[in-house]
C-alpha positions in Angstrom: 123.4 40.5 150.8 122.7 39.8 147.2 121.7 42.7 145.1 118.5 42.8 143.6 118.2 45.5 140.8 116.2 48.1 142.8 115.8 50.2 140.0 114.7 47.0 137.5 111.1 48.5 137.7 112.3 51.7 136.4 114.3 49.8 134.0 110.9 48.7 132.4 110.5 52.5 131.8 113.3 52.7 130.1 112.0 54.6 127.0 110.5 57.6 129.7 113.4 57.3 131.4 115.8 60.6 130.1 119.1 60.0 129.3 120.6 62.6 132.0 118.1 63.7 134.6 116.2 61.0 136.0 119.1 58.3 135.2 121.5 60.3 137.4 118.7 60.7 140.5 118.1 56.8 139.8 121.9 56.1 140.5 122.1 58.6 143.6 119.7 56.5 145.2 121.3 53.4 144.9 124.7 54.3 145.7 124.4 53.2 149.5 123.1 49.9 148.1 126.0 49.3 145.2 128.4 50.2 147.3 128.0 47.4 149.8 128.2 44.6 147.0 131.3 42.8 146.2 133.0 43.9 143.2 132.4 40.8 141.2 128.4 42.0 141.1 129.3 45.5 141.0 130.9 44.6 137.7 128.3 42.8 136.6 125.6 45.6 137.5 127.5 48.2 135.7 127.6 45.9 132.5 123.9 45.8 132.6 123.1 49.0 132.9 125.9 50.1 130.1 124.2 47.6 127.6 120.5 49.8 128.4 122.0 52.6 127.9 123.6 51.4 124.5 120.2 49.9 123.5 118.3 53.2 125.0 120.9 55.2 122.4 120.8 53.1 119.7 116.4 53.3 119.7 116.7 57.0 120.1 119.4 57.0 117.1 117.4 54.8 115.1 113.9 57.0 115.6 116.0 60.2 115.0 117.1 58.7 111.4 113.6 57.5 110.6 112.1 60.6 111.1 114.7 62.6 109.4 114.2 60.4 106.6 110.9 61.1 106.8 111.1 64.5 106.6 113.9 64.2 103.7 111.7 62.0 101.8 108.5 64.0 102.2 110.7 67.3 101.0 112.1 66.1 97.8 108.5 64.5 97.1 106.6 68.0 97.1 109.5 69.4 95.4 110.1 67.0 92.4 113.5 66.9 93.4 115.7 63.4 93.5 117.6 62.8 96.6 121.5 64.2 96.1 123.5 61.3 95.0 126.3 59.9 98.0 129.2 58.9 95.7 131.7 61.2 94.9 133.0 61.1 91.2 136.2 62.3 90.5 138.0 63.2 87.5 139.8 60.8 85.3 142.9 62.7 86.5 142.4 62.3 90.0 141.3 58.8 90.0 144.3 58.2 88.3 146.7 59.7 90.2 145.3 58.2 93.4 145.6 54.5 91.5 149.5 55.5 91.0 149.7 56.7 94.4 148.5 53.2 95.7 150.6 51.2 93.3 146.7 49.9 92.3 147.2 48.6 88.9 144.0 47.3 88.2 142.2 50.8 89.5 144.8 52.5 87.2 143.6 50.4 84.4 140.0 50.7 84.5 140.5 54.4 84.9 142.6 54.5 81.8 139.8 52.6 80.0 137.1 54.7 81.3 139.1 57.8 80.2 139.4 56.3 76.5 135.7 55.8 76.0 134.4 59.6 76.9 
C-alpha cells in the first residue's frame, strides 16, 4: 500500500495551518497510516513535511521582519530621527591591540595610519 499524502489537501493550507495546534492533530490522524509504510517512504514523508515546515518558518520570519521594518521605518520617519548605525567603531587603541593580537599586519597598519590623520 503506497502512501498517498492524506493530509496533501491540508498542505495547500499551509499558511492557516498553525505551527503547533492543528499540525500536531494533522499527524495524530495519520499515524495508523505512516506507520504501515516501509521506512524508505517514511523517510521520504518526513523529509517533505520538514522542508514545509522550514518554508512555513521562513515566510512567517520573513513577514515578521517586514513588518517590523515597517514599523521601524514609519517611527524614525515621524520622528526625524536616522536609523542607529550597525557598525561598531572602536578606538584606535582597541583596533590596534586586536590587529597585534591577530598577528594582522595590514589591520595594524591601517589603524596606525588612521590614528595619524585625526
Amino acid at each position: 500500500m503506497e502512501y498517498n499524502g492524506v493530509g496533501d489537501a491540508d498542505a495547500n493550507r499551509a499558511g492557516t495551518l498553525s505551527m503547533e495546534g492543528d499540525e500536531h492533530a494533522r499527524l495524530v490522524t495519520e499515524m495508523p497510516a505512516m506507520q504501515r509504510l516501509p521506512i524508505g517512504e517514511r523517510l521520504l514523508l518526513a523529509r517533505r513535511r520538514r522542508l514545509e515546515q522550514v518554508t512555513r518558518y521562513e515566510s512567517y520570519d520573513r513577514r515578521l521582519r517586514r513588518d517590523a521594518s515597517a514599523t521601524h521605518h514609519a517611527r524614525n520617519t515621524a520622528t526625524g530621527r536616522r536609523a542607529p548605525s550597525r557598525s561598531l567603531r572602536f578606538v584606535g587603541a582597541v583596533s590596534l591591540l586586536g590587529a597585534v593580537r591577530d598577528h594582522d599586519i595590514n589591520e595594524g597598519s591601517s589603524t596606525v595610519q588612521s590614528l595619524r590623520y585625526i
